[in-house]
PATI-853045 format. One line per field, with one value per residue (C-alpha): residue number from 1; residue in one letter; x, y, z. Coordinates in Angstrom, 1 decimal, decimal comma. Layout:
<sites>
k: [NUM ...] $
r: [A ...] $
c1: [X ...] $
c2: [Y ...] $
c3: [Z ...] $
</sites>
This chain:
<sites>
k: [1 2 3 4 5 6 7 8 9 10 11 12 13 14 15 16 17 18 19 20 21 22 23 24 25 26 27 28 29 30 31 32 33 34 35 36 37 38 39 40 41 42 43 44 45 46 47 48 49 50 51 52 53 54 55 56 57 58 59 60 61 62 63 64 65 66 67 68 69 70 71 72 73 74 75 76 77 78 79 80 81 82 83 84 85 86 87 88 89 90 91 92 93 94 95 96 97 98 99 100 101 102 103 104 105 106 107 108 109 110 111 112 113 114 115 116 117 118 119 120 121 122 123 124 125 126 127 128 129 130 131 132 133 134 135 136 137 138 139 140 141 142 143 144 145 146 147 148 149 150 151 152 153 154 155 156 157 158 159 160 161 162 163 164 165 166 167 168 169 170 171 172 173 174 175 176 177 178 179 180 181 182 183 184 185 186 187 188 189 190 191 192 193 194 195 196 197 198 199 200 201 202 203 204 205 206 207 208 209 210 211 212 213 214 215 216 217 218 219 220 221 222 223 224 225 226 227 228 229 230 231 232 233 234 235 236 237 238 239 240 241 242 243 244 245 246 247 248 249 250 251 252 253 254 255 256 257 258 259 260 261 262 263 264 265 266 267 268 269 270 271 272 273 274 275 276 277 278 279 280 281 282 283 284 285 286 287 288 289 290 291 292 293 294 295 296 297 298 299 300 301 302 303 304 305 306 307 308 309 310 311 312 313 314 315 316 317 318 319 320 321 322 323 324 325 326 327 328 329 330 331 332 333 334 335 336 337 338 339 340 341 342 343 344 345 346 347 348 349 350 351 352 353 354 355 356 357 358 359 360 361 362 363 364 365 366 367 368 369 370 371 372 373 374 375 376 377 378 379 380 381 382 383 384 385 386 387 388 389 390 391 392 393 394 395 396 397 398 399 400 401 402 403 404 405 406 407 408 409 410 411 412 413 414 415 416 417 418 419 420 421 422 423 424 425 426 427 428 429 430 431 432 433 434 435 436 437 438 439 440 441 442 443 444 445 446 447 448 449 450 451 452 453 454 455 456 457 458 459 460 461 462 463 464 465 466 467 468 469 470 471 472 473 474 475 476 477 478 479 480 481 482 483 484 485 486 487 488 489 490 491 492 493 494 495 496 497 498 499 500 501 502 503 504 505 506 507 508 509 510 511 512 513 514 515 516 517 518 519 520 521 522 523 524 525 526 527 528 529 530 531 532 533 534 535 536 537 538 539 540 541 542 543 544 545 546 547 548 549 550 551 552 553 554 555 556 557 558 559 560 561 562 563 564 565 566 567 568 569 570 571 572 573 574 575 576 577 578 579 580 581 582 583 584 585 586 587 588 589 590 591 592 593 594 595 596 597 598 599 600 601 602 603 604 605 606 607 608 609 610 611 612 613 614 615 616 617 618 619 620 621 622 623 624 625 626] $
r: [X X X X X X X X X X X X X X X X X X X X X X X X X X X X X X X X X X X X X X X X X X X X X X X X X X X X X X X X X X X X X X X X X X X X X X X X X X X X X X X X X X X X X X X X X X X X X X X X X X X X X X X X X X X X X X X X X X X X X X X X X X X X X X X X X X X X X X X X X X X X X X X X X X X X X X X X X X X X X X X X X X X X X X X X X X X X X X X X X X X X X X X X X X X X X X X X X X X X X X X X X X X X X X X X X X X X X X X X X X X X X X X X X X X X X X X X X X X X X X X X X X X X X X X X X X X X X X X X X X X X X X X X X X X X X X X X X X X X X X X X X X X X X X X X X X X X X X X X X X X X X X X X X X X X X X X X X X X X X X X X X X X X X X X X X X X X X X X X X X X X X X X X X X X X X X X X X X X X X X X X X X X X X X X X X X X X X X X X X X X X X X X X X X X X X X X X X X X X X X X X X X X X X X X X X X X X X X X X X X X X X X X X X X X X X X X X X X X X X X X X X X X X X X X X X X X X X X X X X X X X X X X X X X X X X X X X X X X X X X X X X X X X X X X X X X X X X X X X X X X X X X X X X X X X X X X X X X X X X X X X X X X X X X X X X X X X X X X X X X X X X X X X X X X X X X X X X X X X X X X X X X X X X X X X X X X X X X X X X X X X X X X X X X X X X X X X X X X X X X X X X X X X X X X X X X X X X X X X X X X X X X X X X X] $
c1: [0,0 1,4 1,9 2,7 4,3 2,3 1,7 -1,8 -2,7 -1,1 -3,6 -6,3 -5,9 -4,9 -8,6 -10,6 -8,8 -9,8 -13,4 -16,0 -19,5 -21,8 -23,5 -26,5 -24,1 -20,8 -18,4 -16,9 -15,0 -17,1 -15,2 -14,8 -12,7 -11,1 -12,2 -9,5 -7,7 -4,4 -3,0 -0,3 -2,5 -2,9 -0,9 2,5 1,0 -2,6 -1,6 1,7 -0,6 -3,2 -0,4 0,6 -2,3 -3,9 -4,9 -6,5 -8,5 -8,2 -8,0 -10,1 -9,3 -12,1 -12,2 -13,8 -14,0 -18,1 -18,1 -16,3 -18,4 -21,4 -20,2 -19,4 -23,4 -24,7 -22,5 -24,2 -27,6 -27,0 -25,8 -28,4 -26,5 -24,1 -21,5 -19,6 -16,9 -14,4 -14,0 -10,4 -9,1 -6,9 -7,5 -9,1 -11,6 -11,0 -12,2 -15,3 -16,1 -17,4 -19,7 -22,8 -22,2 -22,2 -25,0 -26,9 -25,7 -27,2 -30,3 -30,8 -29,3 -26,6 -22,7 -20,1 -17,0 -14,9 -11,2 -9,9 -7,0 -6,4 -4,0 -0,7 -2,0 1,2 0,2 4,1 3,5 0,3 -1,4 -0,2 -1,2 -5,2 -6,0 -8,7 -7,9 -10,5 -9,1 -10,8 -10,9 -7,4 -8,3 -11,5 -10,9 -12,7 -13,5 -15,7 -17,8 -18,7 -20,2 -23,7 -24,0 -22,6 -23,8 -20,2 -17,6 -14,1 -11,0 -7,9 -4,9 -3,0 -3,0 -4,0 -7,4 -8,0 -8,5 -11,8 -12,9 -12,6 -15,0 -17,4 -17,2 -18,3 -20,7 -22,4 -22,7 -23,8 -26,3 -30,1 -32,0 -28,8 -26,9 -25,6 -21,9 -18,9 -16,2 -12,6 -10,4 -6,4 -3,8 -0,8 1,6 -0,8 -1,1 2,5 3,2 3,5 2,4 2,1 -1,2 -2,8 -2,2 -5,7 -7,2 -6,4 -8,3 -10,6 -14,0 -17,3 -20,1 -23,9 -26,2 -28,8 -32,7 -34,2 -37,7 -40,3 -41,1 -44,4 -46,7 -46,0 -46,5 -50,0 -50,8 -49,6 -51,7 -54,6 -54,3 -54,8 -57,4 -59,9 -59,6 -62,1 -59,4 -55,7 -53,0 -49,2 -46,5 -43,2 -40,2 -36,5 -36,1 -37,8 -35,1 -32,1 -33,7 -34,1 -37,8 -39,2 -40,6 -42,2 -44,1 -45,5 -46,4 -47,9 -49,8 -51,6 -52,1 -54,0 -55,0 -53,6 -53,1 -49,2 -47,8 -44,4 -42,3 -39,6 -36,8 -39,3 -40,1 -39,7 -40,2 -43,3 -43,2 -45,4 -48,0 -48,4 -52,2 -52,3 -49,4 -51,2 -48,2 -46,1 -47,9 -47,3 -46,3 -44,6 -46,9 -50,1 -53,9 -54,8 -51,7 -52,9 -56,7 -56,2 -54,3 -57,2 -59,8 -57,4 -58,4 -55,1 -51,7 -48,6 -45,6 -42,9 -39,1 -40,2 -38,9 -42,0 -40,9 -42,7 -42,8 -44,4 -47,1 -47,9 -46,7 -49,0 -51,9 -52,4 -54,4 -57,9 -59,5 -58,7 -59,4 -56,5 -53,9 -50,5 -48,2 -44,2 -42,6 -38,9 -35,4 -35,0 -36,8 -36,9 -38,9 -41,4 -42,3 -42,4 -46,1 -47,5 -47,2 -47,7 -44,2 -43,0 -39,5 -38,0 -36,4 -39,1 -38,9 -39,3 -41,5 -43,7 -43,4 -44,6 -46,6 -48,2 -48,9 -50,3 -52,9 -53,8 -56,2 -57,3 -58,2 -59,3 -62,6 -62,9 -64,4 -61,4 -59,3 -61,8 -61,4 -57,5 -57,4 -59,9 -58,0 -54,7 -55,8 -56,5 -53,3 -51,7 -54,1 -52,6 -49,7 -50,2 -51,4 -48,8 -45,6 -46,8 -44,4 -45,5 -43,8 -42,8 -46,1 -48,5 -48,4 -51,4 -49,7 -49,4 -46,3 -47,0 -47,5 -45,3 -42,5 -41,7 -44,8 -43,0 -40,3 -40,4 -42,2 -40,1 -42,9 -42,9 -38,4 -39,1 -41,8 -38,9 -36,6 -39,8 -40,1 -36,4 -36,0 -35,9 -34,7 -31,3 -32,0 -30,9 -32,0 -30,4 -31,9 -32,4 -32,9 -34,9 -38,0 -37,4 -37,6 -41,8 -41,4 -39,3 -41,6 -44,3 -43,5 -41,0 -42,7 -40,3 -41,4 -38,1 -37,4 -34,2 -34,4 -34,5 -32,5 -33,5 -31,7 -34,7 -33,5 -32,0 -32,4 -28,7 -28,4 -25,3 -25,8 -27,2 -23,9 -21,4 -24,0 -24,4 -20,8 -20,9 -23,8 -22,0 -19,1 -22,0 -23,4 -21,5 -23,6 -26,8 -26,7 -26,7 -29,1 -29,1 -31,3 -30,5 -31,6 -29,1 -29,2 -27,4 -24,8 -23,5 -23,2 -21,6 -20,3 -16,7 -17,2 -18,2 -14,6 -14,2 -16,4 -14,4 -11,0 -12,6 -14,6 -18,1 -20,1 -23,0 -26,0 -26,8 -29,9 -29,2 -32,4 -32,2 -34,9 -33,1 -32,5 -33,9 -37,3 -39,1 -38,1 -39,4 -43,0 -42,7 -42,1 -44,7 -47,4 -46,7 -47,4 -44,0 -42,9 -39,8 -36,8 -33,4 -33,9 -34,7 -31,6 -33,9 -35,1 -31,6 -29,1 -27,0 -25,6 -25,3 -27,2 -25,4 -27,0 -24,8 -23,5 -23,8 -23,0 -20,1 -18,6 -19,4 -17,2 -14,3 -14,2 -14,0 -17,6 -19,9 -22,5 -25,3 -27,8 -31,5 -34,6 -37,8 -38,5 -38,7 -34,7 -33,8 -35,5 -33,2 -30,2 -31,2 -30,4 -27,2 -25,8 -26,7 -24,3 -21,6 -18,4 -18,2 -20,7 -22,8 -24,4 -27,4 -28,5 -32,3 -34,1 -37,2 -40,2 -39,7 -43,3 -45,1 -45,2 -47,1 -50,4 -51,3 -49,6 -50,3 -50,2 -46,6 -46,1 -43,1 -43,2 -45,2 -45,1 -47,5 -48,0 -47,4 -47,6 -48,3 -51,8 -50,7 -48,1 -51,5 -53,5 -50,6 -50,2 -54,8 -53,9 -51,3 -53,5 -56,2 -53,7 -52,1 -56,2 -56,1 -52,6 -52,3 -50,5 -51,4] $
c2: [0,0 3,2 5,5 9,2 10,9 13,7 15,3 14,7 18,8 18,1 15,2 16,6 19,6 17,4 15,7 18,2 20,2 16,7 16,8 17,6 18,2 18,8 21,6 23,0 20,9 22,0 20,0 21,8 21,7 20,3 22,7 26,4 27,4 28,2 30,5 30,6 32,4 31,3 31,2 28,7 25,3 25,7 28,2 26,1 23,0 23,5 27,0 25,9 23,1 26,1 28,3 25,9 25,1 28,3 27,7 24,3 25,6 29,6 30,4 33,8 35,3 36,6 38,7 36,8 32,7 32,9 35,5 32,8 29,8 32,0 33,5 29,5 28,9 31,4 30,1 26,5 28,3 30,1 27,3 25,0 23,0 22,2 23,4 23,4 25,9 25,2 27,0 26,7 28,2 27,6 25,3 27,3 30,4 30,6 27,1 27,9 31,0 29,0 26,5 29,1 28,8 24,9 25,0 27,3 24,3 21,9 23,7 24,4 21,4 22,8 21,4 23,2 22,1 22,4 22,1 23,3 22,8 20,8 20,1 17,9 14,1 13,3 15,2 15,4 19,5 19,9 22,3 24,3 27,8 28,2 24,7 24,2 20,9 18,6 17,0 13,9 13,0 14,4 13,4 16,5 19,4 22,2 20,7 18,2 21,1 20,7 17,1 18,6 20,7 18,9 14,9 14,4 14,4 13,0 13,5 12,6 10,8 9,2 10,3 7,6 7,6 10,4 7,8 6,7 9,7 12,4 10,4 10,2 13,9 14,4 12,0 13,2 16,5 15,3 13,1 14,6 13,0 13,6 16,8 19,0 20,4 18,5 18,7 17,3 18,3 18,1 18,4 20,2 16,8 14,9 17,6 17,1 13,6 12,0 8,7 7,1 7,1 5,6 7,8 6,8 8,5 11,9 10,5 13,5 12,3 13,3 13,9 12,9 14,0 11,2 11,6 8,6 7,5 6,9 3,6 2,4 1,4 4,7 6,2 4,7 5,6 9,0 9,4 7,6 10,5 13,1 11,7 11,3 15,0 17,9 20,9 20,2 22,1 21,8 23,2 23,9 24,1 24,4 20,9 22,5 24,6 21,8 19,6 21,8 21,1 24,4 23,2 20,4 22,2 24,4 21,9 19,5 22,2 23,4 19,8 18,8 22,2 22,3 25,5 26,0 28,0 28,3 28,0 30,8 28,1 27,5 31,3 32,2 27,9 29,7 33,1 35,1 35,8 32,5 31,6 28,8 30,6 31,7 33,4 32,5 30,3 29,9 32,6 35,2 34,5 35,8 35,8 33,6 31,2 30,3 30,6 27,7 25,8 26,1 24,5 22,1 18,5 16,6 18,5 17,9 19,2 18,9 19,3 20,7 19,9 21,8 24,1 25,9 28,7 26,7 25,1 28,0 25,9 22,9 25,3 26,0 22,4 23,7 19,9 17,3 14,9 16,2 14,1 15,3 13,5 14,3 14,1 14,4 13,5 13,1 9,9 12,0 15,1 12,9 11,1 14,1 14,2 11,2 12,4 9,7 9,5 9,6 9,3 10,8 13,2 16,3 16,3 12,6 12,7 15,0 13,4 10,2 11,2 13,2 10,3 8,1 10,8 10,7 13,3 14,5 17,7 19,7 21,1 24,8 26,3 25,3 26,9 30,4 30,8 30,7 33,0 35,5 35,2 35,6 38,3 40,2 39,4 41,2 44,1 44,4 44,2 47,2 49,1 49,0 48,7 52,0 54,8 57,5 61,1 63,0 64,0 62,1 59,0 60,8 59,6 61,5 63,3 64,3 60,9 59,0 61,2 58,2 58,8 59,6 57,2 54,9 51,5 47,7 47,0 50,2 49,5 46,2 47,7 50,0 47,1 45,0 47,6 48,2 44,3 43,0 39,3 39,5 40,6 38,2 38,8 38,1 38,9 36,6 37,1 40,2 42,0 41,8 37,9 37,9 41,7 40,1 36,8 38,8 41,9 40,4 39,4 38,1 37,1 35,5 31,6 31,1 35,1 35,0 33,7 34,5 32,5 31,6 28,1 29,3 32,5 33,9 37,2 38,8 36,4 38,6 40,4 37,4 34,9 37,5 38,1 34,1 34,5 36,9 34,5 31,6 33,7 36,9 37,8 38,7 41,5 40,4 43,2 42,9 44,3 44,0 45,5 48,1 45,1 42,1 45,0 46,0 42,2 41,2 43,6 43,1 41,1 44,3 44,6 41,4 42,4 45,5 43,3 40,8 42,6 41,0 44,1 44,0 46,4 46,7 48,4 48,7 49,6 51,3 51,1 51,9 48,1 44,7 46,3 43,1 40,8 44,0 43,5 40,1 41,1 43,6 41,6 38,5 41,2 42,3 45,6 47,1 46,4 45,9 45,5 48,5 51,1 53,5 51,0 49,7 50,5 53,2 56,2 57,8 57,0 57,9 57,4 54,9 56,6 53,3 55,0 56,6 53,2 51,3 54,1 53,5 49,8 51,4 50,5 53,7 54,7 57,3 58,3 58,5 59,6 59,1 55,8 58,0 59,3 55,3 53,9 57,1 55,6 51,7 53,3 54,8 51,4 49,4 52,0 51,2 49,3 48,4 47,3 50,0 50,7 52,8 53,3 54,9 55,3 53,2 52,9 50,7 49,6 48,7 45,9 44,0 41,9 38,1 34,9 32,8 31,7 30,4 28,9 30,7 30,4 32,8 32,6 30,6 32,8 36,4 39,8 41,1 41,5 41,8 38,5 36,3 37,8 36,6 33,6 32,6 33,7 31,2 28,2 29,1 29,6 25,7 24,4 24,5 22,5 19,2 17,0 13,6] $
c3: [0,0 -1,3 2,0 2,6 5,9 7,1 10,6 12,1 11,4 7,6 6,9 8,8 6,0 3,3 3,9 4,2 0,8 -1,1 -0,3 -3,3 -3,6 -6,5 -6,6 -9,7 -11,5 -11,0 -8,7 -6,3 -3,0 0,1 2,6 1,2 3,4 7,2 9,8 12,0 15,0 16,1 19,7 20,9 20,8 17,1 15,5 15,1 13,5 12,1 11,1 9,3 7,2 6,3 5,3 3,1 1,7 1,1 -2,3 -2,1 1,8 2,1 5,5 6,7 10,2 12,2 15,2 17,6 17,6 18,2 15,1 13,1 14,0 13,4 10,0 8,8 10,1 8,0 4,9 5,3 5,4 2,1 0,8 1,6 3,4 0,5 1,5 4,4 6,7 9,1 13,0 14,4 17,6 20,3 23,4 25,9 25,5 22,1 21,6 24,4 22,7 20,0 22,3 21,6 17,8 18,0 19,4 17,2 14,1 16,4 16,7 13,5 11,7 10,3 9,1 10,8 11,5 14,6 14,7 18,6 20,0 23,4 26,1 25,9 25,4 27,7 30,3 31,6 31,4 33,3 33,3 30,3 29,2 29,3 30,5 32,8 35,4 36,2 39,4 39,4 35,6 34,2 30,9 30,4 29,2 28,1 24,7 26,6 26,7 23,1 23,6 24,2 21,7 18,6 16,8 16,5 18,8 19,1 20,4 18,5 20,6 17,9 14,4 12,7 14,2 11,6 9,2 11,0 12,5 9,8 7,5 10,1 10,9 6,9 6,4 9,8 8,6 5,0 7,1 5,6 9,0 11,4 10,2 12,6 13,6 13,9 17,0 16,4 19,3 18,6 21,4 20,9 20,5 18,8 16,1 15,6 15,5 12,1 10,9 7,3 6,0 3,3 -0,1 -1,1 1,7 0,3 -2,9 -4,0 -3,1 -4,5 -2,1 -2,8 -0,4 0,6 -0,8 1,3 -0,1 2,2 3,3 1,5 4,9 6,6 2,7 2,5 5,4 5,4 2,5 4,0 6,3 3,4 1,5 4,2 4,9 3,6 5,3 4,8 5,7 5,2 7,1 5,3 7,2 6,8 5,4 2,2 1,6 2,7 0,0 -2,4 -2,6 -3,6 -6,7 -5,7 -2,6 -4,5 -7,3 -4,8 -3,1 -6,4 -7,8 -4,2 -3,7 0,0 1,5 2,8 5,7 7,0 9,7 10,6 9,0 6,0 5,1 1,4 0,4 -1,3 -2,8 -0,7 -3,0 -4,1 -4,5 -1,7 1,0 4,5 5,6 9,0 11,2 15,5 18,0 15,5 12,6 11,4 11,8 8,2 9,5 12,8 11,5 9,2 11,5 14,1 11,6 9,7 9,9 8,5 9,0 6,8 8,6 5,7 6,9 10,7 14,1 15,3 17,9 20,3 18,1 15,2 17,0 19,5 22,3 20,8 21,1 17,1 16,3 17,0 16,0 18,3 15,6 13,2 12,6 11,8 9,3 9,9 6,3 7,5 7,0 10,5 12,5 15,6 13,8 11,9 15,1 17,4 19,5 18,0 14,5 11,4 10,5 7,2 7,3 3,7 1,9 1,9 -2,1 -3,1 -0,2 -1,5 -5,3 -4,1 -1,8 -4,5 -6,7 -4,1 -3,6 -7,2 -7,9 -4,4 -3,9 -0,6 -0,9 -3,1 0,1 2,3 -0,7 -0,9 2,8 2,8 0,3 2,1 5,4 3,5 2,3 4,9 6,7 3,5 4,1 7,6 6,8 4,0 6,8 9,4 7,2 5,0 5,7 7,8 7,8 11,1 12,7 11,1 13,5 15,4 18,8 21,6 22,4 25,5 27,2 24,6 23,3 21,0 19,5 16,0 15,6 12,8 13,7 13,3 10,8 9,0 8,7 7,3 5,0 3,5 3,1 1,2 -1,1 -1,8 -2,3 -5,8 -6,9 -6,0 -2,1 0,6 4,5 7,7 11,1 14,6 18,1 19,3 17,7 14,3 14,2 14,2 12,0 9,4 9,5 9,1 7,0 4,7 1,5 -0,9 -4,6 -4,7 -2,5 -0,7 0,7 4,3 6,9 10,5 13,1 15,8 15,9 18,7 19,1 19,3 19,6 17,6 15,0 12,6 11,3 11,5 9,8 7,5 6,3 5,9 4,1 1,5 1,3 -0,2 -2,4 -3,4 -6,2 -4,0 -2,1 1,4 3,9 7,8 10,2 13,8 17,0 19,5 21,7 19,3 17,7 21,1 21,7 18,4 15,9 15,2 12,3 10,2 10,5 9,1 6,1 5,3 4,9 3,3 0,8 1,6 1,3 3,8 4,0 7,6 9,3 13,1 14,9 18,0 20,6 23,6 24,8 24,9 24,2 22,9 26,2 28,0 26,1 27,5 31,2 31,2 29,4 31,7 34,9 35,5 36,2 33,1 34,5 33,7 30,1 28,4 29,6 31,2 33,6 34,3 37,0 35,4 36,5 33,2 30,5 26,9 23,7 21,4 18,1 15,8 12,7 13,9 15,6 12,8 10,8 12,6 11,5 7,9 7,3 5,0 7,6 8,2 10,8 9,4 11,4 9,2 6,9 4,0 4,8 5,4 1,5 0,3 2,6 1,3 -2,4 -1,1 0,4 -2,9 -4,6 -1,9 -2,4 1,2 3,8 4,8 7,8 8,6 12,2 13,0 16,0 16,6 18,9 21,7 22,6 19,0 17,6 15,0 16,5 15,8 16,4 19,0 22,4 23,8 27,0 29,6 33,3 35,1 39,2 40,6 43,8 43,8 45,9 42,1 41,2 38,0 37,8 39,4 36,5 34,5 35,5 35,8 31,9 31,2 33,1 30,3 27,7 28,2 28,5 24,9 24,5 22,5 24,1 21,6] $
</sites>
């Protein structure tokens, strides 16, 4: 057997530079790239392979090791999962920094790959720099941390266990029912012992993702399920998008006649004026969503892992008689609340499924009233997203001096009508989540990415610049709240050295403003979210635009939605990512969705908090728990 003497960080690089994927026809490499920062338990050995290969696996340095992990997150979203980044970092809180990242892949089912550093395998120079010492078990380190927030986990203490483990990392995160982020941790000696490996293991090797058909007893009765019902509903989720089953939703919809709604994950598998789409169903969603949901008698739930968020807390299934039929990659989603499972790939899922219902079709009446309460959801939308000029608002100024500042709805109203085929949006934690959900009504699929997976503030501008990396030609717009930017922003510096021009829309409502709508409409008094109602001894306004200009970003200040369309037009014309920071109102919000479920004291002092919580007892009466 022909052999080749490498180091273990040569051949780990070596591997992951052979890896190929095919993607709208064109075979390319599986792993675009490196995000990487180096400190002493990776710069000498993985860094030396990356700097040699820098051609073959370009290597990208972020500012912060959650920023990176984050950015590579975003790249897999706008590549549909094709297509996969690394996260490298040292061994200690450059390699915990990116725990929060992992888990947002986890959440979210995405491929990342994690490459981190560890302590001495020999242990003769315990404890070295950064390491953390686990009395008891000398053999944990902090990389053990990762074990709960990744589906694959290894540690490597030899370096021909690569040859097992590194495949396994790929195919795990090439898995359809079991992707998710990848953790290889590589102490210092390890990474620099050599071994002879197999030549043929740095083959290049062409990737196929999986399409599992569905098995045909859980297919006839899945569609069993369908015929027999006069009010269908589907639920598209993110597995639409990850298997590229656009196309066949929307043909499978209009053939059966099935009304669709979507998930945060699945917004934009239907263009949003599509004939049969409700809109956003569950907590952020809308009226015509959760209306349909309430009267539907059979439930499709295509490529969803149902979260709370989806299914209002399990509150959204008005008729106890409706069945729900989980058409998923992943055994554990289809099966989720005693759901008819049919475990497949969502787009020969939805073909087959298709022909086994032959030439079913709901009722036209089911059909009518989706497109009556879809409509007016679009109506109320019109209303609240129109711009409005200074004074105009009919508020008043003299018990809310906010009473004049733009609206979340009425920012994401600008941004709709600035859009054209090209745009891409990024948002997550915060406000603008069940805004963007709502307000953002792309003609174009594949348009929206909003991170509520799980919910990770100071995603939005790191995913984004990962984002831009996948697909340069669109042009890539952010919106975030003051909240995420002061908690992640460095990685607009990344986009200025990199050249991934960004668009970004920072709006500032003077704090966490949308957790404070929570603590007050569960009977808590404002407090220590919004910055007036924290303890502080002075309280300064933040300058966005200007901090964002000292990271060489464009920026400008704008006070009226009218000023920020103007602005929008501005930062197309930009050759670097542009930021635009406005103020906005703190306390309005756009109404619908659905009840959600959070803990509310049993016994208070708080008339208000007992109100709260005789609320949240009637709330959870209507919850399905079959």
């Amino acid at each position: 057997m022909d052999t080749i003497r490498l180091t273990t960080s040569g051949a780990v690089v070596r591997y992951l530079a052979a890896q190929r994927i095919e993607v709208d026809g064109d075979v390319v490499p599986l792993f675009a790239g490196v995000f990487a920062i180096f400190g002493h338990g990776n710069v000498t050995c993985l860094g030396h392979e990356l700097e040699q290969a820098q051609e073959a696996l370009p290597t990208w340095r972020g500012q912060n090791e959650q920023g990176m992990a984050l950015a590579a997150c975003g790249f897999a979203r706008a590549s549909k999962r094709r297509r996969i980044m690394v996260a490298a970092s040292s061994i200690g809180p450059g390699a915990t920094n990116m725990v929060t990242a992992a888990a947002v892949a986890m959440a979210n089912r995405l491929p990342l790959l994690v490459l981190a550093g560890d302590t001495f395998e020999h242990r003769i120079v315990d404890p070295v720099l950064q390491q953390v010492e686990h009395f008891g078990v000398p053999a944990t380190t902090v990389n053990d941390a990762f074990r709960a927030v990744v589906r694959y986990w290894d540690r490597i203490t030899t370096p021909e266990q690569l040859v097992q483990s590194l495949p396994h990392a790929v195919n795990t995160m090439l898995d359809p029912g079991d992707c998710g982020p990848a953790f290889i941790a590589l102490p210092q000696d390890v990474q620099a012992k050599a071994y002879d490996y197999p030549v043929r293991f740095f083959d290049e090797t062409l990737h196929r993702i999986r399409r599992p058909r569905p098995d045909a007893g859980e297919l006839q009765r899945a569609a069993a399920a369908l015929a027999s019902a006069e009010r269908p509903l589907i639920i598209a989720g993110g597995g639409v998008r990850w298997s590229l089953a656009e196309e066949q939703l929307a043909a499978f919809a209009t053939a059966h006649g099935i009304p669709v709604v979507e998930t945060t994950a699945g917004r934009t598998s239907l263009p949003a004026h599509h004939p049969l789409n409700c809109g956003p169903i569950g907590v952020t969603g809308c009226t015509s969503a959760n209306a349909m949901a309430a009267q539907a008698d059979a439930v499709l739930a295509v490529g969803t892992r149902m979260q709370d968020f989806t299914t209002g807390s399990w509150t959204v299934f008005g008729d106890e008689s409706a069945r729900i039929v989980g058409l998923n990659a992943a055994r554990f989603d289809a099966t989720k609340h005693m759901c008819l499972p049919l475990v497949a790939d969502a787009r020969e899922g939805l073909i087959e499924l298709g022909a086994a219902l032959g030439d079913y079709r709901a009722g036209d009446g089911w059909t009518a009233r989706a497109a009556s309460e879809t409509a007016q959801y679009h109506a109320y939308i019109d209303k609240i997203a129109a711009p409005v000029t200074v004074g105009a608002s009919g508020g008043d100024r003299s018990s809310d001096p906010d009473a004049d500042l733009p609206t979340y709805a009425q920012v994401v109203g600008a941004v709709d009508r600035a859009a054209d085929s090209s745009t891409y949006v990024v948002a997550a934690a915060g406000g603008l989540p069940g805004e963007l959900i709502n307000g953002w009504r792309a003609s174009t699929v594949h348009s929206f990415d909003c991170e509520y997976g799980y919910s990770c503030m100071g995603y939005e501008i790191s995913g984004a610049w990962g984002a831009k990396m996948a697909i340069p030609e669109r042009e890539v717009m952010v919106l975030l709240g003051d909240g995420s930017y002061l908690m992640m922003n460095s990685d607009l510096y990344s986009t200025v050295l990199t050249g991934h021009k960004l668009i970004v829309i920072v709006c500032d409502n003077g704090g966490y403003a949308v957790i404070d709508r929570l603590q007050v409409n569960q009977g808590g008094a404002s407090f220590n979210n919004l910055f007036a109602d924290c303890r502080t001894e002075r309280l300064v306004a933040v300058d966005f635009a200007a901090h964002a200009a000292s990271m060489g970003c464009e920026t400008e200040t704008v006070g009226t939605i009218a000023e920020l369309q103007a602005a929008i037009e501005r930062a197309r014309a930009a050759d670097r990512t542009y930021v635009i920071a406005l103020r906005t109102h703190p306390h309005t919000w756009t109404e619908g969705g659905s009840f959600w479920e959070v803990g509310v004291p049993e016994v208070s002092s708080s008339p208000s908090v007992r109100a709260a919580r005789e609320a949240m007892e009637a709330g959870r009466a209507g919850q399905r728990v079959w």
